[in-house]
Every structure is written in C-alpha cells, then in structure tokens.
Backbone bond lengths (Angstrom), bond angles and torsions (degrees), N, CA, C in turn:
res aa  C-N    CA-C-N  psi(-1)  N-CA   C-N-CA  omega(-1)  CA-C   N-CA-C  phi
1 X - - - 1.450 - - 1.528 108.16 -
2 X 0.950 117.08 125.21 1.788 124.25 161.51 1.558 114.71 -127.02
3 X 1.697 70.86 141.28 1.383 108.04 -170.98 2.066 129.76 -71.53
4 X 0.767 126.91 106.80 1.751 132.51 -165.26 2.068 88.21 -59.47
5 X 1.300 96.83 132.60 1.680 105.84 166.09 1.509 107.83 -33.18
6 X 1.232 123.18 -19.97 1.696 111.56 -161.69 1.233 71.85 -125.04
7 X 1.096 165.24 119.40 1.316 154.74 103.40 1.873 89.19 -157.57
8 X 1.440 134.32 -18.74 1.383 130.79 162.73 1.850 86.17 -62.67
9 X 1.177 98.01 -68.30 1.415 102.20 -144.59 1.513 114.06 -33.86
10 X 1.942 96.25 -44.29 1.556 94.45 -176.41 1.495 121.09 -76.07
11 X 1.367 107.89 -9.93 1.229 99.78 169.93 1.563 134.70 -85.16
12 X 1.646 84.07 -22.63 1.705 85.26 150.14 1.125 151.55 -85.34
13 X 1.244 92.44 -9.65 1.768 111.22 158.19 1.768 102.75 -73.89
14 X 0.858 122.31 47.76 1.620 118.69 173.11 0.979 95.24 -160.48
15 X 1.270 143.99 -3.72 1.348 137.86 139.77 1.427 136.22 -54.29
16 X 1.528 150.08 140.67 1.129 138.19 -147.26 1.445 87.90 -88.10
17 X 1.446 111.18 171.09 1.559 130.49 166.37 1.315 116.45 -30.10
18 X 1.246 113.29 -76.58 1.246 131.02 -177.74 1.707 122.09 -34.03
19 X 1.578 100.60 -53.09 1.540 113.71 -169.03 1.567 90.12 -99.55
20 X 1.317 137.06 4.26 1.445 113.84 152.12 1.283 127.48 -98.89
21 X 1.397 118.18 -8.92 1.328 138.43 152.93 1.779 113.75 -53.24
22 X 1.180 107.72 -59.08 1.468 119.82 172.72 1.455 126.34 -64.77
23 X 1.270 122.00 -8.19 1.338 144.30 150.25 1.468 133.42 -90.85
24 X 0.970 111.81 -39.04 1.524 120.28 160.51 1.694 105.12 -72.65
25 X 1.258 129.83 -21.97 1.202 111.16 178.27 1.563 114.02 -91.74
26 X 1.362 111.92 -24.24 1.396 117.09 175.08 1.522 117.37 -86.30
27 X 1.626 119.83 -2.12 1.700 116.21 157.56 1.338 101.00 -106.29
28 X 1.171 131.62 15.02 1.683 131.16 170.24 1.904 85.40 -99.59
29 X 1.349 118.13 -68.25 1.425 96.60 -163.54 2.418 105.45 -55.59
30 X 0.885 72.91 -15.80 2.260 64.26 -162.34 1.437 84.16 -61.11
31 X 1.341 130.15 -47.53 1.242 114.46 -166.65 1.932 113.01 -79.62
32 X 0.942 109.50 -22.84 1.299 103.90 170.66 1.749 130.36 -91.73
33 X 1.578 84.07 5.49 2.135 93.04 153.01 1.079 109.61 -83.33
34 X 1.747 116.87 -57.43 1.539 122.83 165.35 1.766 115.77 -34.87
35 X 1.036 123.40 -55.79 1.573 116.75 163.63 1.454 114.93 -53.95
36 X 1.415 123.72 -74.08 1.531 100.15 165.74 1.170 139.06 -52.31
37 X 1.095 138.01 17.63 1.049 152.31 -153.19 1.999 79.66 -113.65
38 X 1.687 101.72 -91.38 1.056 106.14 -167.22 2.232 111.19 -53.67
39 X 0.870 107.28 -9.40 1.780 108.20 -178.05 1.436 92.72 -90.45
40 X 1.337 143.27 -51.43 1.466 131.64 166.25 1.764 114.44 -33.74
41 X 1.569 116.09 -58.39 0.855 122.09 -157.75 1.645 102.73 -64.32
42 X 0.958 99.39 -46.39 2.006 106.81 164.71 1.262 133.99 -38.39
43 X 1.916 96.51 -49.46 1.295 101.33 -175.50 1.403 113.85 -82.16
44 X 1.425 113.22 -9.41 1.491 114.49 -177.09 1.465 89.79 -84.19
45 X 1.185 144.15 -38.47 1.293 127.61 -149.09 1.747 95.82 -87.87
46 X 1.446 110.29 -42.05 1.593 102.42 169.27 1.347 132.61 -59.02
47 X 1.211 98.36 -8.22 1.541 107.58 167.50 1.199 106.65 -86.79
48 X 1.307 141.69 -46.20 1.296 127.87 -148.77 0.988 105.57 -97.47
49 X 1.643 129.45 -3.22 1.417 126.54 159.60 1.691 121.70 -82.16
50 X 1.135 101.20 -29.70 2.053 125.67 151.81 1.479 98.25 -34.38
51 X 1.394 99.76 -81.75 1.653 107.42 -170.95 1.555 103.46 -34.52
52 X 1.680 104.82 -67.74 1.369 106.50 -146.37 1.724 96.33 -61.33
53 X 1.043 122.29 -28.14 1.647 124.55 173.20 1.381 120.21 -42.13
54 X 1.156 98.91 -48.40 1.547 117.95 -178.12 1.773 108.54 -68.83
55 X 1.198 108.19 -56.29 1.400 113.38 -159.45 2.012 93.12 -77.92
56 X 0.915 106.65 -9.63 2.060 111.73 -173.47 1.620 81.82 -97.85
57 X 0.894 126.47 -25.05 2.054 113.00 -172.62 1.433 89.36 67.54
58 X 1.073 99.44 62.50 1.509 92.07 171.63 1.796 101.82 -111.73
59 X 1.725 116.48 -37.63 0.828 102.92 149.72 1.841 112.01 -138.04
60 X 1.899 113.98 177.48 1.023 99.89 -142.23 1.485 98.88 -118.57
61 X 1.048 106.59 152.63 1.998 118.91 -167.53 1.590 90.98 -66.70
62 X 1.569 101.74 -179.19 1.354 100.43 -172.50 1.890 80.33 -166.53
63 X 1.656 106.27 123.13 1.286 121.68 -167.63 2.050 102.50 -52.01
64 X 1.305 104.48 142.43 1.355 92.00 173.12 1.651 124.67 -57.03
65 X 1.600 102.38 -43.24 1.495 119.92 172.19 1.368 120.59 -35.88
66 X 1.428 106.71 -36.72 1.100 143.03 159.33 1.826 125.64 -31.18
67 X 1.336 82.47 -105.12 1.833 94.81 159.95 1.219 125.96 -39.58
68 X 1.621 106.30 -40.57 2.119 112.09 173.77 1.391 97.24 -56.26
69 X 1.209 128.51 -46.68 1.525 129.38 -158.13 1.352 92.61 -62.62
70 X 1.519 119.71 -68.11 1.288 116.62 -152.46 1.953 91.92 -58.36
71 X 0.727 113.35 -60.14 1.666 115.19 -154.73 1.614 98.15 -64.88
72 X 1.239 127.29 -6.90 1.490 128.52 159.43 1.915 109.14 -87.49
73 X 1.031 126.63 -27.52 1.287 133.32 138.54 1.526 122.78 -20.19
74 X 1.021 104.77 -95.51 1.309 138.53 -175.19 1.934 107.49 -53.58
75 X 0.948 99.75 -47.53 1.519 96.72 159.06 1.222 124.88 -88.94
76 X 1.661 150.59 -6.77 1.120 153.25 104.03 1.353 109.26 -4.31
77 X 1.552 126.83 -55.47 1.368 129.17 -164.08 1.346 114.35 -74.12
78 X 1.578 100.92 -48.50 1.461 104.91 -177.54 1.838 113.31 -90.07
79 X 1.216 115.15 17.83 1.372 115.44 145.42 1.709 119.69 -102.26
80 X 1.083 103.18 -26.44 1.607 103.76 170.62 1.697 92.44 -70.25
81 X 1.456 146.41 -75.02 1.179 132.28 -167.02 1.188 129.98 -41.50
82 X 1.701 123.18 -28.25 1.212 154.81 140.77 1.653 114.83 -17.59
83 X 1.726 98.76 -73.86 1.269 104.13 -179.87 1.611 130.95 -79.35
84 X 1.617 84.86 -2.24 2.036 84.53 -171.39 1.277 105.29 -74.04
C-alpha cells in the first residue's frame, strides 16, 4: 500500500511529538545526502577545471604573501575611511 503526500502527512500528524520529530529528521537527512551528493560532484568538477587552468597557464597564481598584503591593505583603508 502507498501512501499519497497528504495522507503521510496526516498520518503523521497523529503521531506523538517525539516520533514526528524523529521522522521528519530522518527524510530531511535522506534528502540532504542526495544534495551532497550532487554539491560534491560539482565541487570536484570545479576543481578540476581550476587545476587544469592553472597547470595550462591559463590563469596565474598569485603568492600567498601576496594576497595577505593586499587584504591587509584594503582593510587598513576601510578603517582609516571609518575613522576620518
């Protein structure tokens, strides 16, 4: 027998607190493996076009020492603009 979305629902609304809490959290997690699932699969693929970017010089690294500076910059500025 299966159950119509509205005919789970009401029957889980006749369930006590407890065990509808414990059900709603275990079809919230199934679907949120299925989401990680598909956001892994992304992030691997955005990476490996990153990589291949990098390793083609297609585009170009930028020293970490680097980036700290700028972003110590840039917040320098907007606390001096702050205080003027």
């Amino acid at each position: 027998m299966s159950l119509s979305a509205s005919e789970f629902y009401e029957a889980g609304m006749n369930l006590p607190p407890s065990a509808r809490k414990d059900v709603a959290l275990r079809l919230l997690e199934s679907l949120e493996v299925a989401d990680q699932e598909s956001v892994d699969e992304a992030w691997t693929a955005a990476i490996g076009s990153r990589i291949d970017d990098v390793l083609s010089g297609k585009v170009e690294t930028i020293p970490g020492e680097e980036v700290f500076a700028r972003i110590d910059a840039r917040l320098a500025a907007r606390e001096a603009a702050r205080n003027a």
